[in-house]
LUMBATOR-428339 format. One record per residue (C-alpha): y, z, x. Coordinates in steps of 0.1 Angstrom, whole numbers, plus 2048, in hexadecimal, padded with zeros to 3 digits. Example, Ala and Ser with C-alpha at 12.3 -4.5 7.8 and 13.67 -1.06 7.14 Angstrom:
2
@c2:7D3&c3:84E&c1:87B
@c2:7F5&c3:847&c1:889
This chain:
199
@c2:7E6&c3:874&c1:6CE
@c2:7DF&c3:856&c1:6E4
@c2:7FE&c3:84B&c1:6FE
@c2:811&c3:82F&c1:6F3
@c2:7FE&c3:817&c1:70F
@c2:7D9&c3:820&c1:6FF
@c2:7D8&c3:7FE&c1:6F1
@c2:7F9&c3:7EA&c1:6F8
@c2:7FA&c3:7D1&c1:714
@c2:821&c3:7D2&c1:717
@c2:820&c3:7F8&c1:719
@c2:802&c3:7F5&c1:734
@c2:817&c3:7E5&c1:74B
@c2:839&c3:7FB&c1:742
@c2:820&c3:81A&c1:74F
@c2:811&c3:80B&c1:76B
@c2:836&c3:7FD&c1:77B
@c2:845&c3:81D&c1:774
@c2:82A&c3:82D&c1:788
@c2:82A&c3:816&c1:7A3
@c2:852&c3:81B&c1:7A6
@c2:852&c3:83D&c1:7A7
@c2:836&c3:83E&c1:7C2
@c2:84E&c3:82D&c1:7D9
@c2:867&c3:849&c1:7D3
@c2:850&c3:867&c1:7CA
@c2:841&c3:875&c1:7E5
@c2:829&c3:888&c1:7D2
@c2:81B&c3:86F&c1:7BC
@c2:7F7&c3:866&c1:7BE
@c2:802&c3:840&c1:7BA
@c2:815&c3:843&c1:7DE
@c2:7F3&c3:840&c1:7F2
@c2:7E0&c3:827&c1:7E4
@c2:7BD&c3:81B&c1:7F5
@c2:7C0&c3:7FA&c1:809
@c2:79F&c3:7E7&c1:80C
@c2:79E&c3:7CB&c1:824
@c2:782&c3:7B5&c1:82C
@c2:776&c3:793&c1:83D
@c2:751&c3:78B&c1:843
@c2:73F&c3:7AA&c1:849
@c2:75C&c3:7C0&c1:852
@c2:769&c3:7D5&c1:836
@c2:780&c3:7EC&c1:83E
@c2:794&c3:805&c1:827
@c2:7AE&c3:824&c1:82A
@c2:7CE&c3:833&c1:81D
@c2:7F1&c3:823&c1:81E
@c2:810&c3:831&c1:812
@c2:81E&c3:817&c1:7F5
@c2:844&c3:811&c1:803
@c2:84C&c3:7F8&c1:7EA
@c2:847&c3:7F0&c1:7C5
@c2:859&c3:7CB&c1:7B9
@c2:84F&c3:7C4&c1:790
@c2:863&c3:7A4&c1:792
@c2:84E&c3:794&c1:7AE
@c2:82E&c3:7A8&c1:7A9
@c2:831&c3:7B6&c1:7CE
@c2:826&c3:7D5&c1:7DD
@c2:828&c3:7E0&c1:801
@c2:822&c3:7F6&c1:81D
@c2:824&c3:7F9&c1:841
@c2:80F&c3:7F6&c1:860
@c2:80A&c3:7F4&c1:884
@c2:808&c3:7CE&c1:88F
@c2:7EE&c3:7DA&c1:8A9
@c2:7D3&c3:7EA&c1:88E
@c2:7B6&c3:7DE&c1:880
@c2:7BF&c3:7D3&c1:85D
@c2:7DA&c3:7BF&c1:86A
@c2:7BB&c3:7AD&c1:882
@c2:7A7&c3:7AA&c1:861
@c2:7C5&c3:79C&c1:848
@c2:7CB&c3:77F&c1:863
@c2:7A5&c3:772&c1:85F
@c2:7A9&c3:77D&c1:835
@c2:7C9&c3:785&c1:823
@c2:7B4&c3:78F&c1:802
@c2:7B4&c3:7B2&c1:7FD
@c2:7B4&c3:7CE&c1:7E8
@c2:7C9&c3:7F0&c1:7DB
@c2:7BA&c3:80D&c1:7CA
@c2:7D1&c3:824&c1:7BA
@c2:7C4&c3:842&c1:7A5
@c2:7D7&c3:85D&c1:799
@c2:7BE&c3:87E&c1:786
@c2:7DB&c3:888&c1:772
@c2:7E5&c3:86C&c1:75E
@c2:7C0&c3:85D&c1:75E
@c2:7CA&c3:840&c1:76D
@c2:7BC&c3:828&c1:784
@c2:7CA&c3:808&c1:792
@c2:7B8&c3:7EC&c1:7A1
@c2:7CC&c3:7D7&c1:7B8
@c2:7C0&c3:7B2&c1:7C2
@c2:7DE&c3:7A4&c1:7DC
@c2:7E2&c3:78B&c1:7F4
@c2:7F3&c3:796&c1:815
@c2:80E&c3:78A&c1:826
@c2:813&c3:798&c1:84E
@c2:839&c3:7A6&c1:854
@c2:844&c3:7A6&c1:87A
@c2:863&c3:7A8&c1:887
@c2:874&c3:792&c1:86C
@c2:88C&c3:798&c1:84F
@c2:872&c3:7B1&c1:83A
@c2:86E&c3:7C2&c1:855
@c2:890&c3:7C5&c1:861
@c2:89E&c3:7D3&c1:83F
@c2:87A&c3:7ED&c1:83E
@c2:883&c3:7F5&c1:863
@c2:8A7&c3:802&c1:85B
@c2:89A&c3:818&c1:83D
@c2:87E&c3:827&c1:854
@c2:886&c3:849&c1:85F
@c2:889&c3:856&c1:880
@c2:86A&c3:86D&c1:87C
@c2:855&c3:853&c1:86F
@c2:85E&c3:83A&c1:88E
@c2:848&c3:84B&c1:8A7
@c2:829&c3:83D&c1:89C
@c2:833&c3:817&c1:8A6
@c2:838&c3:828&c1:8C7
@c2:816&c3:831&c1:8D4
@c2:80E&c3:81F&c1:8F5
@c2:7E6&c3:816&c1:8E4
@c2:7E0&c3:805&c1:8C3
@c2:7D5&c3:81B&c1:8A8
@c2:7AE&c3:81A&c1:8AC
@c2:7AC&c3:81E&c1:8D0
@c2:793&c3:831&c1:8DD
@c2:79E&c3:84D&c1:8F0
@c2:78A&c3:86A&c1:906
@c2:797&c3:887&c1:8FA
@c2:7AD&c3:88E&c1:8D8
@c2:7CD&c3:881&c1:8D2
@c2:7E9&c3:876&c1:8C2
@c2:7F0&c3:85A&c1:8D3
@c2:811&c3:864&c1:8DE
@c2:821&c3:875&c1:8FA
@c2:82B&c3:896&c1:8F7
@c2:851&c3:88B&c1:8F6
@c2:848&c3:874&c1:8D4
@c2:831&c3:894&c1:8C5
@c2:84E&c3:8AB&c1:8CB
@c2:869&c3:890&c1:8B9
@c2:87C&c3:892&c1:8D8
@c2:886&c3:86E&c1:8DA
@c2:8A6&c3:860&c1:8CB
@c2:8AC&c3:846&c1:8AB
@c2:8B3&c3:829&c1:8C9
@c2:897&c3:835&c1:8DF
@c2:87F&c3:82D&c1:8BE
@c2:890&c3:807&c1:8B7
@c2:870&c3:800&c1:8D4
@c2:856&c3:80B&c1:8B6
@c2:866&c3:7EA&c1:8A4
@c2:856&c3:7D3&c1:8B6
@c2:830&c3:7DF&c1:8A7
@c2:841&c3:7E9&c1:885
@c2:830&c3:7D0&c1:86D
@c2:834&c3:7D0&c1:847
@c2:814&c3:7C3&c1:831
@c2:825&c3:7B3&c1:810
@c2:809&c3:7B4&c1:7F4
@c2:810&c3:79C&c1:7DB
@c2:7FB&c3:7A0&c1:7BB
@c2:7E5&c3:78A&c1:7B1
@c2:7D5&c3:7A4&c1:794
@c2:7D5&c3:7C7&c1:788
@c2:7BA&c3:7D6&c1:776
@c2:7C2&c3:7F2&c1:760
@c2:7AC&c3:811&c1:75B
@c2:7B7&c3:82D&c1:745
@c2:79D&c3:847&c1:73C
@c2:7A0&c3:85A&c1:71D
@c2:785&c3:872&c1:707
@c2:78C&c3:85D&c1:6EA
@c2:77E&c3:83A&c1:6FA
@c2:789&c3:82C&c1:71D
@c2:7A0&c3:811&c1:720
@c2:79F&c3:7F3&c1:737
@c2:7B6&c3:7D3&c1:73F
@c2:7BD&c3:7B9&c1:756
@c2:7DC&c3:7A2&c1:75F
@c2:7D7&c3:789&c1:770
@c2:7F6&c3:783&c1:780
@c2:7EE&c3:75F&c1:78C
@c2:7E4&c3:74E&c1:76D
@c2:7F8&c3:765&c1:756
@c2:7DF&c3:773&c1:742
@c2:7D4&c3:795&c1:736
@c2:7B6&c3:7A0&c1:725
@c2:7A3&c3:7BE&c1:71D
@c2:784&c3:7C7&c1:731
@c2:767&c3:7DF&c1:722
@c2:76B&c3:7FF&c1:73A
């Protein structure tokens, strides 16, 4: 028996929000680290983020970053990019397209600051950018920051390179595989459309 989504727009997008919602919550959901593909020119550059928000209502998703890496170097010269979510056991793949939006030390990142626990606060504190080349291996902390020995007002310093990169949609194509026939749709966010795509 074929899922109630097999061939039903509406119920598409009831599976695919529900997924991305409990990702947010659900630590062990596939959904929760998504690919992020950013690009401009001849720099492409892709890794894993951890999806720490999931808004239906204005087709937002978003994660967070250091201001000092990379990506957020290659989002100020393009903010087109792309997330990949897959998870094996449901068979389903989602393809992201966004437009990114650069969070620092402002109201979005204020609220994402408070809810950021204390364990996850050390890695805004390294002295070097993520990236740096170093001469032997490291963390990029001090022993003090590896060993959690620093206090919830000795981490308020990591605020300043806390960054939050707000994803908002601009399509989602839909891949579900199934033995019987693959199924495959887009939305297209933008200009409010949706159709079916041959898999």
């Amino acid at each position: 028996m074929q899922p109630a989504y097999y061939e039903n727009f509406e119920e598409i997008q009831k599976k695919l929000w529900f997924m991305l919602d409990d990702a947010v919550i659900n630590r062990s959901s596939p959904f929760r680290i998504p690919v992020f593909i950013c690009a401009n020119q001849n720099e492409i550059d892709g890794r894993i983020v951890v999806l720490r928000k999931s808004d239906k209502s204005n087709n937002v998703l978003q994660f967070h970053t250091d201001l000092r890496s990379q990506k957020v170097d290659i989002l100020r010269k393009n903010k087109n990019a792309s997330l990949v979510f897959y998870d094996k056991e449901e068979k389903i793949q989602l393809r992201v397209k966004v437009i990114c939006e650069i969070n620092n030390k402002n109201s979005v990142t204020e609220e994402a600051w408070k809810k950021t626990q204390h364990i996850s606060r050390r890695c805004y504190l390294t002295d070097d950018a993520p990236g740096s080349v170093s001469g032997k291996p490291t963390s990029g902390m001090i022993s003090k920051l590896e060993d959690f020995d620093y206090t919830m007002e000795q981490s308020e310093k990591g605020y300043e390179n806390f960054t939050v990169i707000k994803c908002n949609i601009k399509s989602i194509e839909w891949l579900y595989l199934a033995a019987k026939g693959h199924r495959r749709a887009i939305f297209d966010i933008e200009n409010k459309k949706q159709n079916w795509l041959v898999p």
